[in-house]
C-alpha positions in Angstrom: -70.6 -87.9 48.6 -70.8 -86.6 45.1 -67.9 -85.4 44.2 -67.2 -83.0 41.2 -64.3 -84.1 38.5 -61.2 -82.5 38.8 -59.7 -81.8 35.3 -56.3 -81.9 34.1 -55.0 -80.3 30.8 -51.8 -80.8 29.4 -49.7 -83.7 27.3 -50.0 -87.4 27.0 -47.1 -89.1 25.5 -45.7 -92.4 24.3 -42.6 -92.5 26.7 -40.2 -94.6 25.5 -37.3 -95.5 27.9 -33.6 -96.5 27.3 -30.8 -96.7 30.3 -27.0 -96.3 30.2 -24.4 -96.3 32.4 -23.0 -93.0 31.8 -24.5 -89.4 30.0 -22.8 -88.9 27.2 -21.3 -85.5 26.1 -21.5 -83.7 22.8 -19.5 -85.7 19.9 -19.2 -88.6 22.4 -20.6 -92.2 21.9 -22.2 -94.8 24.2 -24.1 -97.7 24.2 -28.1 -97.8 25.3 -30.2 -100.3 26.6 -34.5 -100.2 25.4 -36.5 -100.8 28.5 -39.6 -100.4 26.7 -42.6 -97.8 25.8 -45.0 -96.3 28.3 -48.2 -94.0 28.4 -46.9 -91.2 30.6 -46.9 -87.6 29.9 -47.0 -85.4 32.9 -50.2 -84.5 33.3 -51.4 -87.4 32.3 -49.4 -89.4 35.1 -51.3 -87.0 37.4 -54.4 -87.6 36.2 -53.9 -91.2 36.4 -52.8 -91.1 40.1 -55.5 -89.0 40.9 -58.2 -91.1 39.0 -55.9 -94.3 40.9 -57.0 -92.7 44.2 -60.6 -92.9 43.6 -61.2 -89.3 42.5 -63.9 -88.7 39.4 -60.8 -86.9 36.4 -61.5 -85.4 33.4 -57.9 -85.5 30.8 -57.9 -83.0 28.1 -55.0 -82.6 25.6 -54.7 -82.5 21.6 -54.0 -85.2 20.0 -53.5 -86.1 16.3 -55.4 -89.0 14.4 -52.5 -91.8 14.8 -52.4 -95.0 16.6 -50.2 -94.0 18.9 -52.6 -91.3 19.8 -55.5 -94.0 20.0 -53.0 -96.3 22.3 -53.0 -93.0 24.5 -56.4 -93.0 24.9 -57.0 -96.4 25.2 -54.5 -96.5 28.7 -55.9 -93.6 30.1 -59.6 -95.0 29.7 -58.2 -98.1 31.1 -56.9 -96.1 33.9 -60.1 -94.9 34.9 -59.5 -91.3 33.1 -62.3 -89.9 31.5 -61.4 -88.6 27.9 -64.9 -87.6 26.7 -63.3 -83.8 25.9 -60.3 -84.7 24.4 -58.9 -82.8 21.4 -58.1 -84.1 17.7 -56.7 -82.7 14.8 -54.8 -83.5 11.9 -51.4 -82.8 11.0 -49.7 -82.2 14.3 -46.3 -84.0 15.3 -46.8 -87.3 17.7 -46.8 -87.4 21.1 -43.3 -88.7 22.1 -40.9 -88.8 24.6 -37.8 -90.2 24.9 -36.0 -91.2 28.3 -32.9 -92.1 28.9 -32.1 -93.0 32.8 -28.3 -92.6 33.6 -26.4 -92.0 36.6 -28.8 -92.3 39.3 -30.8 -89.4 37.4 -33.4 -89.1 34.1 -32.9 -86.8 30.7 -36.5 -86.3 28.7 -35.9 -85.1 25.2 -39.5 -84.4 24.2 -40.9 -84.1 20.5 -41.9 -80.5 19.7 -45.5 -80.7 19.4 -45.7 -76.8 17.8 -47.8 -74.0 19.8 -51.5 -75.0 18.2 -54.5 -73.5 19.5 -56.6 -75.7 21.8 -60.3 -74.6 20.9 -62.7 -75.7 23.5 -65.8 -76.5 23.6 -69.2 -75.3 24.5 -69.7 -78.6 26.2 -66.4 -78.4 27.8 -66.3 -75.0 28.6 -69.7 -75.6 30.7 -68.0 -78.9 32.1 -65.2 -76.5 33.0 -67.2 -73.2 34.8 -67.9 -75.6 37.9 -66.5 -75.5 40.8 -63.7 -78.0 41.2 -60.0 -78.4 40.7 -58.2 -77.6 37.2 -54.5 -79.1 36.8 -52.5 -77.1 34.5 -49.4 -75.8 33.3 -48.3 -72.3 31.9 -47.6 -74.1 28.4 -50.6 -75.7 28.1 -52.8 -72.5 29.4 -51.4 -70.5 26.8 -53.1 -72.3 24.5 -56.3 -72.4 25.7 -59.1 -70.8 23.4 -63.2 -70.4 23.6 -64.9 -67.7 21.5 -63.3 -64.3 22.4 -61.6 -65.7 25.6 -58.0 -67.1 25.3 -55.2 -67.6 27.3 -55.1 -65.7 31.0 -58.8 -64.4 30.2 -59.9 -67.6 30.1 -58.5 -68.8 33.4 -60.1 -66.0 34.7 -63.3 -66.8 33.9 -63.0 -70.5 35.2 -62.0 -68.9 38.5 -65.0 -66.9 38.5 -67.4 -69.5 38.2 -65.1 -71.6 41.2 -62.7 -73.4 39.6 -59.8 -73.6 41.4 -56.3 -73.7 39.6 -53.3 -75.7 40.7 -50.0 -75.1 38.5 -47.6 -77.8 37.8 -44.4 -75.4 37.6 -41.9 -78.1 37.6 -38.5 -76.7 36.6 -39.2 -73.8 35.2 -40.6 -71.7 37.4 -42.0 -68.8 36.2 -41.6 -64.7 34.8 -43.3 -61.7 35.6 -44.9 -62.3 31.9 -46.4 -65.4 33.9 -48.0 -63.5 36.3 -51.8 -62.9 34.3 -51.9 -66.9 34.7 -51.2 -67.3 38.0 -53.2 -64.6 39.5 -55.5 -66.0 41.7 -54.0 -69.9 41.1 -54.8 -72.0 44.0 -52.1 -73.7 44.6 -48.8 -73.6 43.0 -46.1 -76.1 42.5 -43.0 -76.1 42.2 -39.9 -78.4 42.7 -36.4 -77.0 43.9 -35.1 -75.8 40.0 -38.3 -74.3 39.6 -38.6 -72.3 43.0 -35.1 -71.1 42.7 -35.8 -69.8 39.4 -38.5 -68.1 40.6 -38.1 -66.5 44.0 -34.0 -67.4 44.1 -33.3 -68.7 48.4 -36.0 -66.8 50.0 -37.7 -68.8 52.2 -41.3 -70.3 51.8 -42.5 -68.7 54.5 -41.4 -65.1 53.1 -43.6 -65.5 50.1 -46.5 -63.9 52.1 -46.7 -60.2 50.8 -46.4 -61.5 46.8 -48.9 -64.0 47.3 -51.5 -61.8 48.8 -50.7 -59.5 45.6 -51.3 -62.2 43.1 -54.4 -63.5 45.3 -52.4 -67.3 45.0 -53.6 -69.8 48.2 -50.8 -71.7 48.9 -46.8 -72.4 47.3 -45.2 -75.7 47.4 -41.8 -76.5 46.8 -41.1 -80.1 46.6 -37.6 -81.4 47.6 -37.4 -85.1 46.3 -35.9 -87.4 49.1 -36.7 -84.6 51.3 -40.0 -84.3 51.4 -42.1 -80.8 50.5 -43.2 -77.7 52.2 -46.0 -75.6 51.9 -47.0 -71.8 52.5 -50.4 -71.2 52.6 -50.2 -66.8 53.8 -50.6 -68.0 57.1 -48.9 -71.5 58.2 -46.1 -73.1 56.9 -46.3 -76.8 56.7 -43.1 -79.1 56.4 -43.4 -83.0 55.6 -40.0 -84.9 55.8 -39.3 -87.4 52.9 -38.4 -90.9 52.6 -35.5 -93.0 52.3 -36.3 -95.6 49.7 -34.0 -97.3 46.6 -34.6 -95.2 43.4 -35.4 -97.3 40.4 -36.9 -94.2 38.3 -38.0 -90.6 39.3 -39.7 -90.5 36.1 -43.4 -89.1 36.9 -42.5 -88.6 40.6 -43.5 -85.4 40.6 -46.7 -85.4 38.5 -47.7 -88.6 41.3 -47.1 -85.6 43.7 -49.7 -83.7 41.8 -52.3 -85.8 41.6 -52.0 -87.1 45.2 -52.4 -83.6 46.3 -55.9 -82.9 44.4 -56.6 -85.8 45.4 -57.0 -85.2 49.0 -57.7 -81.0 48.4 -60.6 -82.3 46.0 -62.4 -84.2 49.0 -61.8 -81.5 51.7 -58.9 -82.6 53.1 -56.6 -80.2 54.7 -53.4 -79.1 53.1 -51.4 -80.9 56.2 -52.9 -84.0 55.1 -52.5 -83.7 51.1 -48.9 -83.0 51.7 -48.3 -86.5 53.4 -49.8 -88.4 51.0 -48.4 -86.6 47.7 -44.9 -87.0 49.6 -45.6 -90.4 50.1 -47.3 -91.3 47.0 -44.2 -90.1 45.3 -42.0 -91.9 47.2 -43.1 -95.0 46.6 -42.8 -94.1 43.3 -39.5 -93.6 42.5 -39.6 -96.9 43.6 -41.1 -98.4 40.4 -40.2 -98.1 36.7 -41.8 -96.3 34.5 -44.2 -92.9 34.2 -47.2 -95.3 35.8 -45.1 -95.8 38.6 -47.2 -93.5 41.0 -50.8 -94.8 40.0 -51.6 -96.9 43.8 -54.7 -97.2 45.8 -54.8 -95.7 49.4 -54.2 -99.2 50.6 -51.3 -99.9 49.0 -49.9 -96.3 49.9 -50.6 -97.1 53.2 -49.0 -100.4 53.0 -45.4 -98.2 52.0 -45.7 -95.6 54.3 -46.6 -98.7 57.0 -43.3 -100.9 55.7 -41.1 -97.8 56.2 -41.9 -96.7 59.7 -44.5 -93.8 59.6 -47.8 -93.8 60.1 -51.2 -93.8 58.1 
C-alpha cells in the first residue's frame, strides 16, 4: 500500500539537558548537572516517532544557515525524516532549548526564535494540497504564507484539497481568536493544562455541540500516567495509562503525536491509535532525552507485552 506523507510543521531544536535536585526560586542559587545535547524540538520528536513507525514524513521548519541548524538536519535525515521542504534564511536566532529536569518534573526555557514569516513554496504548497495528515501547532500556522493566502486562509485551503489537520495544543489550549485555525481541524490535542484552559472541567464527552460548530473530528486530552481519552461527536473512547519508572517526560507528548498519525494515517481506527500513542509514550518517559519515543512496532509491542497488556 502506497501511502501518502504525512507532514509536520513546526520547530527543531538543539535541546540541551541539565538536572538538579531541586528548582530553584528567583535570587536563589543551585548547582546543575550537563546531561548532554539532543535533536528534539516538538514537532520534530513527532515526526521522528512517526517516521520510527514506518510512516512516509515530510518536516518543515525555518532554520538559519548555522551548524547547529545543519546538525538538525543531519539527525532528522538520519531518522528517516524527509527535509526536502525545509526553510532557510539568514539572520534568525538558533534553534535552542534548554532543559533542566528537577523534582520528578521538566522546565524548557526556549530561545525566542521572533514571529518570521514562513513563505512556502510552489513545490510545497502542491506537496501540501493532497490528501493526507498535516501536524501543526497554532504558533507555527500563524506563520504560514503562500501568495495572497496566509495564516487561517491557508489551512483552509489545505483542508479543501483533503488535508486533514491535527493540532498539537499542548499546554496552552486555545482562545476564541484561535478558532479560524481550528475550524474544521481533524483532530485536536490537548494535554490536561491545555484542556482546562480551554473548556475549564467539562467533560470530553460534553464537547459535542462546539465541535459540530467548529466542524473539528475528534478531541483528545491526554493525562500522562493515566492514559488519554477521546471524543469523536459520537463515542467516547478511554485508554488507561501505564505504571512505569519516569526517567524523562521530555517529548512524551509529541511521541503521543506521532504514534497517533501514525496509525490514523494507515486507516486505523481512533480506538486503536489511542493504545499505541498511550503506549508509545509510555515507554517513553522511560528513556532520556527528546528521542526517547522514536521505537518500532516491535519494540512497542515488546513494552506493552513486559507490562501486562496486550498487542
Amino acid at each position: 500500500m502506497n501511502l501518502a506523507p504525512a507532514f509536520f510543521i513546526g520547530d527543531v531544536s538543539l535541546d540541551e539537558y541539565y538536572a538538579s535536585e531541586r528548582w530553584p526560586g528567583l535570587a536563589d542559587k543551585g548547582f546543575v548537572d550537563l546531561l548532554g545535547s539532543y535533536v528534539g524540538g516538538s514537532i520534530a520528536n513527532a515526526a521522528s516517532v512517526h517516521a520510527g513507525l514506518g510512516s512516509p514524513t515530510e518536516f518543515v521548519s525555518l532554520l538559519n544557515f548555522s551548524p547547529v541548524s545543519d546538525r538538525l538536519i543531519a539527525e532528522l535525515e538520519a531518522r528517516g525524516v524527509s527535509v526536502r521542504h525545509m526553510l532557510r534564511q539568514e539572520g534568525i536566532a538558533e534553534s535552542r532549548n534548554i532543559i533542566f529536569l528537577a523534582e520528578g518534573e521538566h522546565v524548557v526555557l526556549t530561545v525566542d526564535m521572533g514571529f518570521q514569516p514562513m513563505a512556502l513554496s510552489g513545490e510545497l504548497m502542491r506537496d501540501l494540497r493532497q490528501p493526507g495528515y498535516l501536524y501543526t501547532t497554532l504558533y507555527r500556522s500563524r506563520r504560514l504564507r503562500h501568495g495572497d493566502l496566509e495564516q487561517a486562509a491557508l489551512l483552509q485551503d489545505l483542508r479543501a484539497h483533503g488535508r486533514r489537520t491535527v493540532f498539537d495544543l499542548d499546554v496552552g489550549g486555545f482562545g476564541e481568536a484561535d478558532l479560524p485555525y481550528l475550524q474544521g481541524a481533524s483532530v485536536l490535542i490537548l494535554n490536561q493544562v491545555g484542556y482546562a484552559a480551554a473548556f475549564g472541567d467539562c467533560p470530553v464527552e460534553s464537547l459535542g455541540g462546539w465541535m459540530e460548530e467548529n466542524a473539528v473530528g475528534t478531541v483528545i486530552r491526554t493525562r500522562a500516567a493515566n492514559g488519554a481519552e477521546a471524543f469523536d461527536r459520537e463515542t467516547r473512547y478511554d485508554v488507561s495509562g501505564y505504571a512505569v519508572s519516569v526517567e524523562d517526560v521530555t517529548g512524551a507528548g509529541d511521541t503521543f503525536g506521532g504514534a497517533l498519525v501514525h496509525v490514523l494515517g494507515q486507516g486505523g481506527s481512533m480506538d486503536d491509535a489511542l493504545e499505541l500513542a498511550v503506549a508509545a509514550s509510555a515507554r517513553a518517559v522511560t528513556i532520556r532525552g527528546p528521542a526517547g519515543g522514536i521505537a518500532s512496532h516491535a519494540a512497542v509491542a515488546a513494552f506493552r507485552a513486559s507490562l501486562g497488556r496486550a498487542t
